[in-house]
N, C-alpha and C positions, 0 to 999 in steps of 0.2 A: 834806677832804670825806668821803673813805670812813673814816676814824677815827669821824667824827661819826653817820654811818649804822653803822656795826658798833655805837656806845656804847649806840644807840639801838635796834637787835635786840638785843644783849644786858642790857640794862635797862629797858624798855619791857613786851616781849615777854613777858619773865616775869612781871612787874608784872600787867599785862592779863590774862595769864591766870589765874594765882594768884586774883586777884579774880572770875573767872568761876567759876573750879574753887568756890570762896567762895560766890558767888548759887547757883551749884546745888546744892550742899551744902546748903545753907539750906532750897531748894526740896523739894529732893526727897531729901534725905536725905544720911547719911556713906558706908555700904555702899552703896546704890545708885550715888553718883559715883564710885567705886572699883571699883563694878563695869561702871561706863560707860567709864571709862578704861581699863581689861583688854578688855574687848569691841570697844574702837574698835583698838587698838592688836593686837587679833589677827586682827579680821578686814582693818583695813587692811596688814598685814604680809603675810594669803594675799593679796591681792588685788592687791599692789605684786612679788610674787614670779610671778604667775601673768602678769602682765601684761607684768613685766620680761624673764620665759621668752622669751614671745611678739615681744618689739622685738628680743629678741639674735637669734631666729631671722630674722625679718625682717631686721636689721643681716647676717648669714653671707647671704642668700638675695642680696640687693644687691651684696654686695662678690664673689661667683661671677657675677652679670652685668654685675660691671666697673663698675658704677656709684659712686659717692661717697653714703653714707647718711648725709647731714646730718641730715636729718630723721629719721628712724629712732634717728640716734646723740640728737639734743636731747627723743625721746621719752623715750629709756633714762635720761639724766639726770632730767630730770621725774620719772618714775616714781623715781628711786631719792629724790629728795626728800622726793617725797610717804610714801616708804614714811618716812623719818628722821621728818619730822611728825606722821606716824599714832603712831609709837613712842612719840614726845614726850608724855607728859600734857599737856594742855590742850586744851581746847574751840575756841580760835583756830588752832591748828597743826593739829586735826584736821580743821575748816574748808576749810584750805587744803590737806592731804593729800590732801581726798577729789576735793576740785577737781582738784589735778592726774592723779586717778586716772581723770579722766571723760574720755572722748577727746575731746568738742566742744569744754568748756572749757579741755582744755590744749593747744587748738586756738589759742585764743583766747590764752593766754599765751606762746605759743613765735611767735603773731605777734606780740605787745606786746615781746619778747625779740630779734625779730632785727632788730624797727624800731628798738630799743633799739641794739643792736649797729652795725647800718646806720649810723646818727645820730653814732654813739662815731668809726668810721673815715669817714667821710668828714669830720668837725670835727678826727679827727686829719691826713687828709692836708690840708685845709683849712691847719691850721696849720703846717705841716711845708713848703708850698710859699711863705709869706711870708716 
């Protein structure tokens, strides 16, 4: 099952995008898309660094009042995704970069991730008690 999901980010993914990077090219030009893929991927890099800054201090600020930073720490992960995506050329990974850059919507995805999670271990202790 996870063979079949990785076959499919790694040849899908590129596929999809290449064709995107493809229609825009078409649309709006060769230099222009090349200069839209530099532009995405620098200002998503400040913005995935400047953000990242911010959750590592928040992560030190938690662990000095004792507290456990789950939440903090699945921000810092997020964010360093998003920044991987921003990097990546294409139009669909910058999509999802900027997504995870916005606090509401990687609001949104760290609760779609830890229902995710939740679901994995309780079907694992589910089966581990039969």
């Amino acid at each position: 099952m996870l063979f079949g999901r990785l076959w499919l980010l790694f040849t899908l993914v590129p596929v999809v995008e290449l064709a995107l990077l493809l229609l825009v090219g078409r649309q709006i030009g060769f230099w222009e898309t090349v200069a839209l893929i530099v532009i995405t991927a620098a200002i998503g890099a400040k913005l995935a660094k400047n953000q990242g800054l911010g959750v590592l201090r928040q992560i030190q600020r938690e662990l000095n009042e004792g507290r456990i930073p789950a939440n903090s720490f699945l921000d810092g992960i997020m964010i360093l995704v998003a920044g991987a995506l921003l990097i990546t050329p294409g139009i669909l990974t910058d999509v999802f970069g900027f997504l995870f850059l916005i606090p509401k919507t990687r609001g949104y995805f760290k609760l779609w991730l830890k229902v995710r999670f939740m679901k994995y271990v309780e079907g694992d202790i589910y089966y581990k008690r039969r």
